[in-house]
C-alpha positions in Angstrom: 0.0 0.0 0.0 2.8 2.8 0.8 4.7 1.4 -2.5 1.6 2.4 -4.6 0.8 5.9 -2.6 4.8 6.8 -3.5 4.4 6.0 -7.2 0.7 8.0 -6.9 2.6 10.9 -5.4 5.9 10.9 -8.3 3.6 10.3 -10.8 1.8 13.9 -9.3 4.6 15.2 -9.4 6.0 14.7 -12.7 2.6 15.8 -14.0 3.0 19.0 -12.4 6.3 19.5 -13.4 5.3 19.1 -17.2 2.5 21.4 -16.1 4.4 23.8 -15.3 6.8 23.6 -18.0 4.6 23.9 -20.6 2.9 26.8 -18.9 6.7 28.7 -19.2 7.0 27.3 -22.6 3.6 29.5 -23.5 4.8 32.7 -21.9 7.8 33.1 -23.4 7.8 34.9 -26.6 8.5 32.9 -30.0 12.3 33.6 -31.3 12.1 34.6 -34.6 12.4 33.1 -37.5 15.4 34.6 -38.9 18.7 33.8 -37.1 22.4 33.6 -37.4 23.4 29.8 -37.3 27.1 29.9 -37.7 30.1 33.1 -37.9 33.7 31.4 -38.4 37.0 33.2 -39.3 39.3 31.3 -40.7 42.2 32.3 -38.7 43.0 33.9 -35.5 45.5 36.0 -36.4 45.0 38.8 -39.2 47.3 41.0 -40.7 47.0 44.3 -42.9 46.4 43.9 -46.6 46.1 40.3 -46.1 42.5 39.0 -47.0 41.0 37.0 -44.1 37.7 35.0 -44.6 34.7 35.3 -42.8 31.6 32.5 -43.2 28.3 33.7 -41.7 25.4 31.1 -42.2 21.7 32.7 -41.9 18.9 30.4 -41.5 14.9 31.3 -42.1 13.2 29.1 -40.8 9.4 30.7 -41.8 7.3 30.1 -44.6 8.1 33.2 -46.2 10.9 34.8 -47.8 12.3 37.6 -44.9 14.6 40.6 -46.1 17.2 41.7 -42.9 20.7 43.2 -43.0 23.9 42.1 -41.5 26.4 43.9 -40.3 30.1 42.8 -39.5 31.4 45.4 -36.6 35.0 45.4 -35.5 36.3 47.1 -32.4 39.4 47.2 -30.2 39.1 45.1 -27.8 41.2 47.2 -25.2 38.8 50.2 -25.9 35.6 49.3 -27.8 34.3 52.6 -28.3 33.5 54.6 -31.3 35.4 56.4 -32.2 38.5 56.0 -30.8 38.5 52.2 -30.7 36.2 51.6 -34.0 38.3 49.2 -36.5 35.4 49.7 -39.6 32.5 47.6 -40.7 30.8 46.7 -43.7 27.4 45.6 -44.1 24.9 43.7 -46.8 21.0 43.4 -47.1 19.4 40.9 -48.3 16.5 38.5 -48.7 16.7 34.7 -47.1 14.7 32.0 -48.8 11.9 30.6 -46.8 12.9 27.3 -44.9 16.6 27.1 -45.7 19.8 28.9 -44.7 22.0 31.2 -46.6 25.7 31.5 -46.8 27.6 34.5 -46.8 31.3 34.0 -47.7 33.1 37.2 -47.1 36.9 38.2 -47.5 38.2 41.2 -45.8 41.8 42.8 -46.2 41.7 45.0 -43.0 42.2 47.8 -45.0 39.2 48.8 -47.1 39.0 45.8 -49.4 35.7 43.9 -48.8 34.1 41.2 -50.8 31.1 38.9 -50.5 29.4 35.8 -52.3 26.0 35.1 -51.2 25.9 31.1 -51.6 28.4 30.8 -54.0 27.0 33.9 -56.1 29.4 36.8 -56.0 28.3 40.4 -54.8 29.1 43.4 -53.1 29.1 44.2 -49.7 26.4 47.0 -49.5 28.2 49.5 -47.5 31.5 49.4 -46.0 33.7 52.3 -43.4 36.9 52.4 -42.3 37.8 54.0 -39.0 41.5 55.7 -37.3 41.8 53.1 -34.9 45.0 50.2 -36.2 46.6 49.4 -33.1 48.0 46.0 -33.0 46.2 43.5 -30.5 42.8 41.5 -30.3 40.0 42.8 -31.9 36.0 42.1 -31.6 34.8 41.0 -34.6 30.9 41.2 -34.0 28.6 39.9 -36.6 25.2 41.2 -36.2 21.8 40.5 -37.5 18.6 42.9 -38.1 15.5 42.2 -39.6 13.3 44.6 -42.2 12.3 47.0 -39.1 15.6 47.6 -38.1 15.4 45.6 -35.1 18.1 43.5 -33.7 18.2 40.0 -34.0 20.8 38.1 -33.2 24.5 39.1 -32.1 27.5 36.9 -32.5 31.5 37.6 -32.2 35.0 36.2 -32.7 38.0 37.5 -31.3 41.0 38.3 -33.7 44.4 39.7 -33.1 45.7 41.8 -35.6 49.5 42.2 -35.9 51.8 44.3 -38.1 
């Protein structure tokens, strides 16, 4: 009898417990549909006039086609502050297929040099700036997502170092 009053009461409370999970799971707000899956560099260590490669994957997962904007933002690690610790950045709109992910393949000389293919298709980078700051050392190298509003979607980074 107290063996089948125990297994009564876990069994209560693992009902509960889904209970209240999927009570959380209806408050929280949907993320949306449009994300940034993956941001590699293909190195660690950069250089002046010597093109490094970025890969940003961006995956819709909707039913319809979503236009947003990324945004690659670099900034002294030491001092991340605009202006005075502002590398540059360089930025692209464009559309992402419903249901699948895009690839972005960009190259970047860390001077003024940017170029992207947008999976596998070759095409400018939108807009690009250069700041004053070129000190040697570890750099932030933030890749950012926004959607057709404007809003802010997604932020991911890799850390650099830049050398002479």
């Amino acid at each position: 009898m107290l063996s089948l009053l125990q297994t009564g009461l876990h069994d209560a409370r693992m009902m509960l417990s889904g209970v209240r999970k999927l009570a959380r799971y209806y408050r929280e707000p949907d993320p949306p549909p449009e994300s940034i899956s993956m941001f590699l560099a293909s190195t660690s260590i950069v250089k002046k006039g010597v093109p490094a490669r970025y890969q940003l994957t961006l995956a819709n997962v909707s039913t319809h086609h979503a236009f947003c904007r990324f945004v690659v933002d670099i900034y002294y690690k030491d001092n991340p502050v605009h202006p005075e610790g502002h590398y540059g950045y360089f930025e692209k709109s464009l559309i992402l297929e419903k249901e699948t992910s895009t690839v972005v393949d960009i190259e970047y000389d860390w001077n003024d040099s940017v170029s992207t293919a947008v999976n596998g298709t070759p095409s400018g980078p939108g807009s690009a700036w250069r700041g004053l700051c070129s000190l040697p050392g570890f750099y932030y190298v933030r890749a950012f997502l926004f959607d057709h509003s404007g809003s802010n979607l997604e932020e991911v980074f890799v850390i650099q170092e830049l050398r002479q």
